[in-house]
ChimeraX commands (.cxc) that place a marker at each C-alpha (Angstrom):
marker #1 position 0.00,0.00,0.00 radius 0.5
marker #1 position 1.22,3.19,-1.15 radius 0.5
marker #1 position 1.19,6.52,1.67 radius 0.5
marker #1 position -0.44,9.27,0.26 radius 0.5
marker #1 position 1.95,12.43,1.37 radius 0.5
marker #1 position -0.58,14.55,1.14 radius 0.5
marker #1 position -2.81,12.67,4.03 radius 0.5
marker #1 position -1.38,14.30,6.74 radius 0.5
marker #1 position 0.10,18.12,7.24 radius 0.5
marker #1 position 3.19,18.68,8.23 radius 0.5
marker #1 position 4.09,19.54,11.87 radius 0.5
marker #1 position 3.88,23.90,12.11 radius 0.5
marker #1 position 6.61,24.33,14.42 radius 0.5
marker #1 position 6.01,28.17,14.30 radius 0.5
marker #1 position 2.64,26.59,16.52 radius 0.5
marker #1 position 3.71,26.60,20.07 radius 0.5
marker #1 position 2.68,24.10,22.39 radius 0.5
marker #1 position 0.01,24.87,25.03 radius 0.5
marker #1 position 0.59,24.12,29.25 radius 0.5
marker #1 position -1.90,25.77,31.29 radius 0.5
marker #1 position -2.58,25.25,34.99 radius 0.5
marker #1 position -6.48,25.95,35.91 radius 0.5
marker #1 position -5.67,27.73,39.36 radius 0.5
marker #1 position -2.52,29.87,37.94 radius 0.5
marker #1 position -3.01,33.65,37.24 radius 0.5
marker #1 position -1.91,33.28,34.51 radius 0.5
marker #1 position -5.27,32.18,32.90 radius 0.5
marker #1 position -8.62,33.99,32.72 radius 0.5
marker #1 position -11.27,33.24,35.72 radius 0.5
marker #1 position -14.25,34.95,34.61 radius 0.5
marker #1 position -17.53,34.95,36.64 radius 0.5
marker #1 position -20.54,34.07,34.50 radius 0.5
marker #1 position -24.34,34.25,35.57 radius 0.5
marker #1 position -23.24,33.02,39.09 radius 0.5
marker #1 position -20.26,30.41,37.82 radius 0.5
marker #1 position -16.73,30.90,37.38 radius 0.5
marker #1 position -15.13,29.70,33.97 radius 0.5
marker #1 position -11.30,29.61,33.72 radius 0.5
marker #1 position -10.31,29.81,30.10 radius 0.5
marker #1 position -7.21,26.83,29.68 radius 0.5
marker #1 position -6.77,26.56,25.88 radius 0.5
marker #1 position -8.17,29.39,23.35 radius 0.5
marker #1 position -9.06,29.57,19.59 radius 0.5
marker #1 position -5.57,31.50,19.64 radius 0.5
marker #1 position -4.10,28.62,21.26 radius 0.5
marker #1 position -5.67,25.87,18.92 radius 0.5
marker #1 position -5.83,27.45,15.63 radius 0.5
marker #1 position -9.56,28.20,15.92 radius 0.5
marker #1 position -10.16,24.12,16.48 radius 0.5
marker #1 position -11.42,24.13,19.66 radius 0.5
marker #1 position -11.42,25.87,23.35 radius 0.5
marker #1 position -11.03,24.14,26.38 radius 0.5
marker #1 position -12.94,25.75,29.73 radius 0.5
marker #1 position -12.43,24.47,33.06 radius 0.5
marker #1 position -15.98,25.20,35.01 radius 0.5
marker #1 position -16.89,25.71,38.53 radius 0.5
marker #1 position -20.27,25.37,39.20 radius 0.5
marker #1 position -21.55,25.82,43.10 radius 0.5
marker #1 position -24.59,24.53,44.15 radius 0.5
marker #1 position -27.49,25.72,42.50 radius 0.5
marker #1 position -25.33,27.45,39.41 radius 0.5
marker #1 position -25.30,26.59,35.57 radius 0.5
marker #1 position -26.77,28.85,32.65 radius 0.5
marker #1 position -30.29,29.48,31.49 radius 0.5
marker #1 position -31.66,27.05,28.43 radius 0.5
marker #1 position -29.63,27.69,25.22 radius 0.5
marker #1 position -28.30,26.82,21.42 radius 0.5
marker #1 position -25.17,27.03,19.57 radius 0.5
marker #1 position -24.02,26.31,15.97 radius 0.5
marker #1 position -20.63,24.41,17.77 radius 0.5
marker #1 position -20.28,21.35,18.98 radius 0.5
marker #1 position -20.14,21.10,23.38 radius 0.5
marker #1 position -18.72,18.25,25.56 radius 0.5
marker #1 position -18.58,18.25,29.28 radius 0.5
marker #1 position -16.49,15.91,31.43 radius 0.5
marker #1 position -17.58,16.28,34.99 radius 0.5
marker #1 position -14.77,16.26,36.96 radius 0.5
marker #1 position -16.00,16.57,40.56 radius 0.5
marker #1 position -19.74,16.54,42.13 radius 0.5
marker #1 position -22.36,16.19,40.18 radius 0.5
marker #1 position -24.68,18.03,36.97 radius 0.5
marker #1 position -28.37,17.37,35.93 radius 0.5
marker #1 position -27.76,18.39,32.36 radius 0.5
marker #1 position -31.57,18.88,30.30 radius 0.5
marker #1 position -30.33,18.32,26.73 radius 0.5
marker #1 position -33.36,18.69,23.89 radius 0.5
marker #1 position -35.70,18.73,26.87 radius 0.5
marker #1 position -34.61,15.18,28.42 radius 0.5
marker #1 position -32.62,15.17,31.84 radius 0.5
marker #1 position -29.45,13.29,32.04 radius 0.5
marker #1 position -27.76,13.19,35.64 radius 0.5
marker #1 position -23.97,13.48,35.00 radius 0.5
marker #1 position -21.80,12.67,37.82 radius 0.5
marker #1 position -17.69,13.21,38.56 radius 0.5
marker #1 position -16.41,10.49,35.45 radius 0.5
marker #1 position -18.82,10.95,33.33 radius 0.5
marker #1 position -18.78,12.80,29.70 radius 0.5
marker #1 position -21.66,14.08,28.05 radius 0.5
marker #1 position -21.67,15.36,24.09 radius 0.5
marker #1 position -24.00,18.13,22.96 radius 0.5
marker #1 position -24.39,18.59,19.60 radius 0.5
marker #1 position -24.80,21.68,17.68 radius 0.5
marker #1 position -27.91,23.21,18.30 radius 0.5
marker #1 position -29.40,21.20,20.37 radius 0.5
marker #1 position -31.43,23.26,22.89 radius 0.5
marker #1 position -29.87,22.44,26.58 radius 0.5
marker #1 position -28.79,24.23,30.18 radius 0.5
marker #1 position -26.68,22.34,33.02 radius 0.5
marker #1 position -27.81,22.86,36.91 radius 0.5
marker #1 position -26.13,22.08,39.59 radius 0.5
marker #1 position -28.95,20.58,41.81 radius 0.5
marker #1 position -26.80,19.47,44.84 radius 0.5
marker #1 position -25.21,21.19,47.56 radius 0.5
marker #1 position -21.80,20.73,46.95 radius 0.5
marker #1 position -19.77,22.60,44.45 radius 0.5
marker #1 position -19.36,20.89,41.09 radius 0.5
marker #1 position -16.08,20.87,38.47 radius 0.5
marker #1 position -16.29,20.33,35.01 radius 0.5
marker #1 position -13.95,21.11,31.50 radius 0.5
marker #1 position -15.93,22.09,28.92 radius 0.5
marker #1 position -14.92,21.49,24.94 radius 0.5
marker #1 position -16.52,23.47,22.39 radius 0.5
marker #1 position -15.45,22.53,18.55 radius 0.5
marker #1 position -14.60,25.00,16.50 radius 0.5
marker #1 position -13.37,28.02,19.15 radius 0.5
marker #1 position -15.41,31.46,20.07 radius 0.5
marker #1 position -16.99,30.26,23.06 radius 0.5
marker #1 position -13.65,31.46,25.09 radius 0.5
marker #1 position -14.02,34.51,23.17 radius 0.5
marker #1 position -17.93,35.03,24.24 radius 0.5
marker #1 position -16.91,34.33,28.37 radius 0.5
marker #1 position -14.21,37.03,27.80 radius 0.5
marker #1 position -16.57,39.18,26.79 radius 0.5
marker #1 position -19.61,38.50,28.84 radius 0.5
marker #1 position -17.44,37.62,31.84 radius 0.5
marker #1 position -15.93,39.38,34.98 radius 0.5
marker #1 position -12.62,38.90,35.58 radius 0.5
marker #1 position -12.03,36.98,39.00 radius 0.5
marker #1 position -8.61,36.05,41.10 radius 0.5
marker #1 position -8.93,32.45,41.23 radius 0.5
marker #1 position -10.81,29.46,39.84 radius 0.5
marker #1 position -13.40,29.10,42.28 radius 0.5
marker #1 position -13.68,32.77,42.81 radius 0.5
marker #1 position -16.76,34.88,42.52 radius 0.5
marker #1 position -17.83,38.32,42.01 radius 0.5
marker #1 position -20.32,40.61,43.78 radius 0.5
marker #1 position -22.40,41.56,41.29 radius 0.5
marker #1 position -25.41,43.81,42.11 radius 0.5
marker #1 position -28.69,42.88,41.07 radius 0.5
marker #1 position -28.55,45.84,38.39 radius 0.5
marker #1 position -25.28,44.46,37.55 radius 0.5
marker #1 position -26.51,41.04,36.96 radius 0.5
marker #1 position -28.79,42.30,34.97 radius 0.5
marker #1 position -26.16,44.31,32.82 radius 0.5
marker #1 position -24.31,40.89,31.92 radius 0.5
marker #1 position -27.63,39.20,31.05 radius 0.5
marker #1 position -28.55,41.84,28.83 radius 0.5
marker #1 position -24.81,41.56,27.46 radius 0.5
marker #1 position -25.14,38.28,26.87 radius 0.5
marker #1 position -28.50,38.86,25.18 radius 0.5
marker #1 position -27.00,41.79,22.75 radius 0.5
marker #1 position -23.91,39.79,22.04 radius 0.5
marker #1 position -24.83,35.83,21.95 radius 0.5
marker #1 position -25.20,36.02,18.03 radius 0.5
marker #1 position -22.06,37.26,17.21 radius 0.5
marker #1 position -20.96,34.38,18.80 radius 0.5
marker #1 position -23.41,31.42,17.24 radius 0.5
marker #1 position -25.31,31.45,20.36 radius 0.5
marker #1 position -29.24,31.93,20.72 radius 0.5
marker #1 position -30.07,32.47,24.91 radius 0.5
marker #1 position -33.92,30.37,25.04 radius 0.5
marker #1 position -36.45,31.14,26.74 radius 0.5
marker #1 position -36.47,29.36,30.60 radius 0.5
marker #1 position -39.11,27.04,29.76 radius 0.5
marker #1 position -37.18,23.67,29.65 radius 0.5
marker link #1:1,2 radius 0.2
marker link #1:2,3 radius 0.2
marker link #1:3,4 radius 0.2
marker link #1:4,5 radius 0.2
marker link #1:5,6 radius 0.2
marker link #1:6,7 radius 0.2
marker link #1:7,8 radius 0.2
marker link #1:8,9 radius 0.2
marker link #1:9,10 radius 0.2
marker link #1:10,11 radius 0.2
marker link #1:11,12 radius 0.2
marker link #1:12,13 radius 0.2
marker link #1:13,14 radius 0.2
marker link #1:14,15 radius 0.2
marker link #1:15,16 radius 0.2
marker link #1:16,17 radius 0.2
marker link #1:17,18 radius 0.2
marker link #1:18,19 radius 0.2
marker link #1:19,20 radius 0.2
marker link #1:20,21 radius 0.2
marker link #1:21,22 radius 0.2
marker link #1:22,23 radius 0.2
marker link #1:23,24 radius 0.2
marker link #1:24,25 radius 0.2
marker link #1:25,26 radius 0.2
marker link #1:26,27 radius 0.2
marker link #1:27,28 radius 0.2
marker link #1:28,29 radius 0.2
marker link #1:29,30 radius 0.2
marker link #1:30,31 radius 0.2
marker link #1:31,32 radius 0.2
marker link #1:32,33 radius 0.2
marker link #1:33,34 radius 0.2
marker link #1:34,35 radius 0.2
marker link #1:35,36 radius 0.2
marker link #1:36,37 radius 0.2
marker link #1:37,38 radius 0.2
marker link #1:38,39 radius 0.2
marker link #1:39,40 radius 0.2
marker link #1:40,41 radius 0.2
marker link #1:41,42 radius 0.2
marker link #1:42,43 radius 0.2
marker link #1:43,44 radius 0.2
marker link #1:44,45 radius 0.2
marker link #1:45,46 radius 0.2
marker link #1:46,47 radius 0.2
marker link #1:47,48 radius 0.2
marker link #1:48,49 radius 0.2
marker link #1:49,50 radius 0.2
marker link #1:50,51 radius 0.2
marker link #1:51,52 radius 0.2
marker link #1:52,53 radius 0.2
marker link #1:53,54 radius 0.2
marker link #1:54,55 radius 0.2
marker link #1:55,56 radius 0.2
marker link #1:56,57 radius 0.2
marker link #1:57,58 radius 0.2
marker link #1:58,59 radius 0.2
marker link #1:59,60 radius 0.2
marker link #1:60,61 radius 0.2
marker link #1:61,62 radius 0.2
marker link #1:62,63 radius 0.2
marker link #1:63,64 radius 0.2
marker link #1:64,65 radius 0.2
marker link #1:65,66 radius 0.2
marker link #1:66,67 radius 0.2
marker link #1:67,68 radius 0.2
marker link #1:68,69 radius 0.2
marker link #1:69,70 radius 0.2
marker link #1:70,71 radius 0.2
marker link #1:71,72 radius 0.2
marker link #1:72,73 radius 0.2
marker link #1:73,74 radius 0.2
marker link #1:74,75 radius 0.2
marker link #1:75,76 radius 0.2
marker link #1:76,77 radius 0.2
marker link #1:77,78 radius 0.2
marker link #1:78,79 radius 0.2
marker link #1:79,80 radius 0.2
marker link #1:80,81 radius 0.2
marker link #1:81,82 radius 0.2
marker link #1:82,83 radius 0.2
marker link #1:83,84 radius 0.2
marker link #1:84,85 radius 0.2
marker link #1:85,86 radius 0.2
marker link #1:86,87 radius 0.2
marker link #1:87,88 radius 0.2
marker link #1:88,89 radius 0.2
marker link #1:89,90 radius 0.2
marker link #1:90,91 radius 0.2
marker link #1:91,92 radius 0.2
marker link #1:92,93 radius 0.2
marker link #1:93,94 radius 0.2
marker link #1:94,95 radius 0.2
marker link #1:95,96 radius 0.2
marker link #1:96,97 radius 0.2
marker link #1:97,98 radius 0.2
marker link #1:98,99 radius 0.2
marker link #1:99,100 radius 0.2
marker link #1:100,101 radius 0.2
marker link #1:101,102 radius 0.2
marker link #1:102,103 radius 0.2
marker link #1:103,104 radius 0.2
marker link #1:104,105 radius 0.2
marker link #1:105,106 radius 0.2
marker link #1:106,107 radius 0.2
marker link #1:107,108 radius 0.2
marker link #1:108,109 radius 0.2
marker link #1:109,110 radius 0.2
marker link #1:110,111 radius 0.2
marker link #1:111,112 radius 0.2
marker link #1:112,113 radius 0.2
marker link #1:113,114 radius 0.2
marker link #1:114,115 radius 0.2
marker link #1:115,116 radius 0.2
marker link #1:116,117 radius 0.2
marker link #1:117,118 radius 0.2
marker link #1:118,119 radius 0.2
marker link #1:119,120 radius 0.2
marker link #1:120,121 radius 0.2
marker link #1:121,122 radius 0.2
marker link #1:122,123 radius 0.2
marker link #1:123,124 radius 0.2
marker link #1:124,125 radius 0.2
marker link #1:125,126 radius 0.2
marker link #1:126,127 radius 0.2
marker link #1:127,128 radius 0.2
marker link #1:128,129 radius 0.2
marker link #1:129,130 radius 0.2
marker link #1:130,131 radius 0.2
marker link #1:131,132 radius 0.2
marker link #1:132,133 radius 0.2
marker link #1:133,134 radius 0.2
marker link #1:134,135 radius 0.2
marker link #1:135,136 radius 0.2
marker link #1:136,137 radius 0.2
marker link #1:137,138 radius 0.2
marker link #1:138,139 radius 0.2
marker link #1:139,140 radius 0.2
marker link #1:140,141 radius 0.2
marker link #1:141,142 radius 0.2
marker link #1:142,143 radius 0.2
marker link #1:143,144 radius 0.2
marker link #1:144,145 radius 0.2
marker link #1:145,146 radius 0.2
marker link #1:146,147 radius 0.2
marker link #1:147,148 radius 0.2
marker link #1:148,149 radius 0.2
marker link #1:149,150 radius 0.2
marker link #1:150,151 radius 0.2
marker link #1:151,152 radius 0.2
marker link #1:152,153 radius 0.2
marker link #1:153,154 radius 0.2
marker link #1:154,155 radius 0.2
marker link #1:155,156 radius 0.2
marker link #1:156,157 radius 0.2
marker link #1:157,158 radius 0.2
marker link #1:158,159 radius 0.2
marker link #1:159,160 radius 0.2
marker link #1:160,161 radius 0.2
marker link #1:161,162 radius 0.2
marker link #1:162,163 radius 0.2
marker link #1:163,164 radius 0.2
marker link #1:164,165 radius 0.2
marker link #1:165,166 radius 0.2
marker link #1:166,167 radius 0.2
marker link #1:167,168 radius 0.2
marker link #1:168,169 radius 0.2
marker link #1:169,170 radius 0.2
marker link #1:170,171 radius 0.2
marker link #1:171,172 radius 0.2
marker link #1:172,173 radius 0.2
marker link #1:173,174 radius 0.2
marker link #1:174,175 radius 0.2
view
């Protein structure tokens, strides 16, 4: 059997290799609708493949019912999730991985009362670039923010105004 050289690119060694270290300061802990997402591999980072986001979740946190034109997969790393993905409830505990795919309708909840840890893959990129935006910059990984009530609403109605840009539709919280 003859290789085809054309199957596989070369290495780009002008493509530097990627170490990040969720609780370093050196990556972005952004507090989101009551969660705090630490950025560990960007578009930047991947060539616009894929992001990689490292999610704390406390006890009674996750986002409101929504859709995206990218593909999603959650490892749960500690505790435990009740993910509702096209209207059906899975229960995701610390080992297990659960795919979304694109536009599926679906929100994550964190029903228990212990803080939950996930990482978060979203294929291609933007995602990262949609927390940066939306988010508010935190010290750690498991910090929060102390957002006002008018300020909460603020990043919702970011959110709102910027979610297309971003292949994102917010749904309404009927699921």
């Amino acid at each position: 059997m003859v290789e085809d050289p054309k199957a596989h690119s070369a290495d780009d060694p002008k493509r530097d290799v990627t170490v990040a270290h969720p609780d370093s300061s050196d990556v972005p802990h952004l507090f989101i609708a009551g969660d705090t997402y630490t950025i560990l591999l960007t578009g930047t980072d991947t060539a616009g493949k894929m992001c990689l986001i490292d999610m704390h979740v406390p006890p009674g946190g996750g986002p409101g019912p929504h859709r995206h034109d990218f593909e999603e997969t959650f490892t749960v790393l500690e505790g435990e999730i009740d993910m509702t993905i096209r209207g059906e409830m899975i229960g995701a505990k610390a080992g297990q991985t659960v795919h979304v795919p694109a536009n599926a309708p679906h929100l994550f909840t964190n029903a228990t009362e212990q803080p939950a840890r996930m990482l978060c893959i979203c294929e291609p990129a933007g995602q990262d670039e949609f927390f940066r935006a939306v988010g508010v910059p935190v010290d750690e990984r498991t910090s929060t923010a102390d957002l006002s009530d008018e300020d909460e609403r603020a990043q919702l109605e970011k959110a709102e105004a910027l979610a297309s840009q971003y292949d994102t539709e917010l749904l309404m919280d009927t699921e």
